[in-house]
Backbone bond lengths (Angstrom), bond angles and torsions (degrees), N, CA, C in turn:
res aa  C-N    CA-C-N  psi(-1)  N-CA   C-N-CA  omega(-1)  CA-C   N-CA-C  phi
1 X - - - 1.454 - - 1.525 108.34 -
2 X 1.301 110.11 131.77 1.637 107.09 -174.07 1.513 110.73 -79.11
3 X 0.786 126.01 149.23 1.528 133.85 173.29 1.807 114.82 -53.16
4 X 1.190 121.18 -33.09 1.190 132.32 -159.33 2.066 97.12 -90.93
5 X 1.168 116.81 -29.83 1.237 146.29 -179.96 0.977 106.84 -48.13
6 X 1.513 122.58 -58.58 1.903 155.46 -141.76 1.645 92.19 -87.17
7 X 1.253 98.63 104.28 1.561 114.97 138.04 0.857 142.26 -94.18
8 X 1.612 126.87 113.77 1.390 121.24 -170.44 1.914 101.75 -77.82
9 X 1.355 106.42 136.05 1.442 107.19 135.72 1.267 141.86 -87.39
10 X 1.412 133.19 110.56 1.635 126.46 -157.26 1.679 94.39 -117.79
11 X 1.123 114.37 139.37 1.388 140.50 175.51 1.495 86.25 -46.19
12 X 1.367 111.07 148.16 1.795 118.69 165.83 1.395 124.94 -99.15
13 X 1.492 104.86 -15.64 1.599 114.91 -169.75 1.527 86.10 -156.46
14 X 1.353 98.18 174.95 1.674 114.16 -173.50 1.565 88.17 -87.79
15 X 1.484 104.25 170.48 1.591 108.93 171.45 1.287 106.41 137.22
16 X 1.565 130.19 -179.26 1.199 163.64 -156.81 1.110 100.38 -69.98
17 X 1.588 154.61 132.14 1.691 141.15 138.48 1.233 95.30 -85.61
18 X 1.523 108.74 150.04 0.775 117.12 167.11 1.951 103.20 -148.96
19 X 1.471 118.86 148.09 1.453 110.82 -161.14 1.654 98.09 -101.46
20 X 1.419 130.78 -15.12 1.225 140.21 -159.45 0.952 108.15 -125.91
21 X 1.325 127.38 149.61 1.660 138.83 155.23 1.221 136.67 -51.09
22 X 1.724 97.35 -26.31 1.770 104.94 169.73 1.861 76.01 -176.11
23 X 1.491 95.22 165.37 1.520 110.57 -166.61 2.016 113.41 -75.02
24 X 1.365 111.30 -12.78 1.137 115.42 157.31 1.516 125.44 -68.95
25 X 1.217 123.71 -27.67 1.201 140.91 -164.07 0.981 104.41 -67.27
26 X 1.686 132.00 169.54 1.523 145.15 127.28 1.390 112.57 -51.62
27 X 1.460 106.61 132.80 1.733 99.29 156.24 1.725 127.72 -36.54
28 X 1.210 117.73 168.47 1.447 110.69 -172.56 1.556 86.01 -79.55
29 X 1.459 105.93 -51.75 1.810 114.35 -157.73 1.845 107.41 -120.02
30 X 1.077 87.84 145.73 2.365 90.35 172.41 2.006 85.98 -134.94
31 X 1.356 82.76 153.40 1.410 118.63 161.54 2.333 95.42 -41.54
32 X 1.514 77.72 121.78 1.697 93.16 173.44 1.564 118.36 91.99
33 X 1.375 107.38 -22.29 1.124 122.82 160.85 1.497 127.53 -30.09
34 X 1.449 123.27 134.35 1.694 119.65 -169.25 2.049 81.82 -108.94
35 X 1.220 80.49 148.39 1.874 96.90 177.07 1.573 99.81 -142.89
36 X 1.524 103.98 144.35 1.258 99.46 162.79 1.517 109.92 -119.68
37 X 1.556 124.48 168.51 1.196 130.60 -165.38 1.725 108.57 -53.14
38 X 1.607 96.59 143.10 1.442 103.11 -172.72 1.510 133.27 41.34
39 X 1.587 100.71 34.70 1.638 125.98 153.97 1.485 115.05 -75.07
40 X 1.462 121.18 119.35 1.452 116.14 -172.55 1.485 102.49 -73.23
41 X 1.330 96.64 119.06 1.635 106.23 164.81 1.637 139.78 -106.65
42 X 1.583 101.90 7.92 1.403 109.63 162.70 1.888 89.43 -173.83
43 X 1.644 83.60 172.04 1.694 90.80 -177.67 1.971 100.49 -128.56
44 X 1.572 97.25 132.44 1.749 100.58 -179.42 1.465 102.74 -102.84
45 X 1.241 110.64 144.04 1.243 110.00 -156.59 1.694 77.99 -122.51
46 X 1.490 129.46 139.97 1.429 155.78 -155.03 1.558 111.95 -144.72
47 X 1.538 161.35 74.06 1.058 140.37 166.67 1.362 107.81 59.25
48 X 1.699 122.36 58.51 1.293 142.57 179.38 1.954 104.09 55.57
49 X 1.198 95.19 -5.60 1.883 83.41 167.45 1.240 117.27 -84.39
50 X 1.517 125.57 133.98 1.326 118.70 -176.36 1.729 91.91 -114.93
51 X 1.551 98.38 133.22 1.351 112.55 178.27 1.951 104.65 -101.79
52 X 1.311 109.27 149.82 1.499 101.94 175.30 1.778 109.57 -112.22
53 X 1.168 109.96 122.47 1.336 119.18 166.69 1.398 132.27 -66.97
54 X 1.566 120.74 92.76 1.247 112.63 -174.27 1.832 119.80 -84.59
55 X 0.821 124.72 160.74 1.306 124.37 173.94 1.569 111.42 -60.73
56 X 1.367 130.38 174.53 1.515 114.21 -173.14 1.573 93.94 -141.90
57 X 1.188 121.50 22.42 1.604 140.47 159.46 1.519 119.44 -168.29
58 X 0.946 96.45 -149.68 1.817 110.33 -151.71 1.862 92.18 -121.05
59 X 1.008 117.30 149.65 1.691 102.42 -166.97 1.348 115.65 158.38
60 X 1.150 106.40 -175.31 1.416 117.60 -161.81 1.988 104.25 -136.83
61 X 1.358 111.29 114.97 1.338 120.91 -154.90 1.669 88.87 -78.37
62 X 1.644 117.01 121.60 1.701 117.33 -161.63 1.739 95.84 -114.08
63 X 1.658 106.21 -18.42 1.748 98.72 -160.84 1.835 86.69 -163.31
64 X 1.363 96.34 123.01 1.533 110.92 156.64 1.522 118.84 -106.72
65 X 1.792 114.28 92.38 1.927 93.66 173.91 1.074 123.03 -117.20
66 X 1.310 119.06 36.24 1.256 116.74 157.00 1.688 106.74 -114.26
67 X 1.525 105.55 134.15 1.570 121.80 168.18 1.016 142.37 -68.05
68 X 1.513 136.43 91.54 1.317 127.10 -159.63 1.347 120.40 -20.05
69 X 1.196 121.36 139.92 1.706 128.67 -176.98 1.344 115.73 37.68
70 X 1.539 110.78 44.75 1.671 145.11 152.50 1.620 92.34 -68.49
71 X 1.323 116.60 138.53 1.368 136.97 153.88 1.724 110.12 -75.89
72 X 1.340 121.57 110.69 1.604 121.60 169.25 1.730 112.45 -99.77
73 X 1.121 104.05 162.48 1.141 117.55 -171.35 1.944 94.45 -120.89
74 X 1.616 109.30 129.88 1.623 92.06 -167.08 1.796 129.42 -61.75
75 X 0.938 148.60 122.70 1.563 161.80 121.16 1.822 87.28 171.23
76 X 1.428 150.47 6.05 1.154 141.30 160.67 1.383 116.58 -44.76
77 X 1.473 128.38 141.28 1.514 146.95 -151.83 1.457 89.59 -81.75
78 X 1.780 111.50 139.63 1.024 99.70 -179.82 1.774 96.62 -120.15
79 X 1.366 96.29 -55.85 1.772 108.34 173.43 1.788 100.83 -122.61
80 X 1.287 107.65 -174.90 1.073 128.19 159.39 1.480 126.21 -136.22
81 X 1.355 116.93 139.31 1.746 112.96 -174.35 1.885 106.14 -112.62
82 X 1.235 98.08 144.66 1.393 98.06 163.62 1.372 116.20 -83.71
83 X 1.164 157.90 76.68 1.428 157.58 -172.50 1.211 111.11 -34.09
84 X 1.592 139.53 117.46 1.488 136.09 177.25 1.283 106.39 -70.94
């Protein structure tokens, strides 16, 4: 993967990760995954506000490191995209 490629996703606000829509669910996204721009790919949960994380290109999901219902601190790495 080229370096120039690598999009970071960074948390926008502090809060909750969460990888699913509700705990029955599938994750939105897994490792290998194709996304296209502004596909929600996780939800931050804020003082009962849940914010939705869209992707910020078109891509291929290469690295998930944050753990569902991980505590973030805001601009912390959440995924990474390969940009097509």
């Amino acid at each position: 993967m080229s370096e120039k490629n690598r999009v970071e996703v960074r948390a926008p606000m502090s809060g909750i990760f969460y990888r699913k829509p509700s705990p029955e669910e599938a994750p939105y996204v897994e490792v290998g995954d194709t996304v296209k721009k502004k596909q929600v790919l996780a939800l931050l949960e804020s003082m009962k506000i849940f914010q939705k994380v869209k992707s910020p290109v078109s891509g291929k999901v290469v690295e998930i490191l944050a753990e569902n219902e991980q505590a973030l601190a805001d601009e912390d790495l959440m995924l990474i995209i390969e940009e097509e």
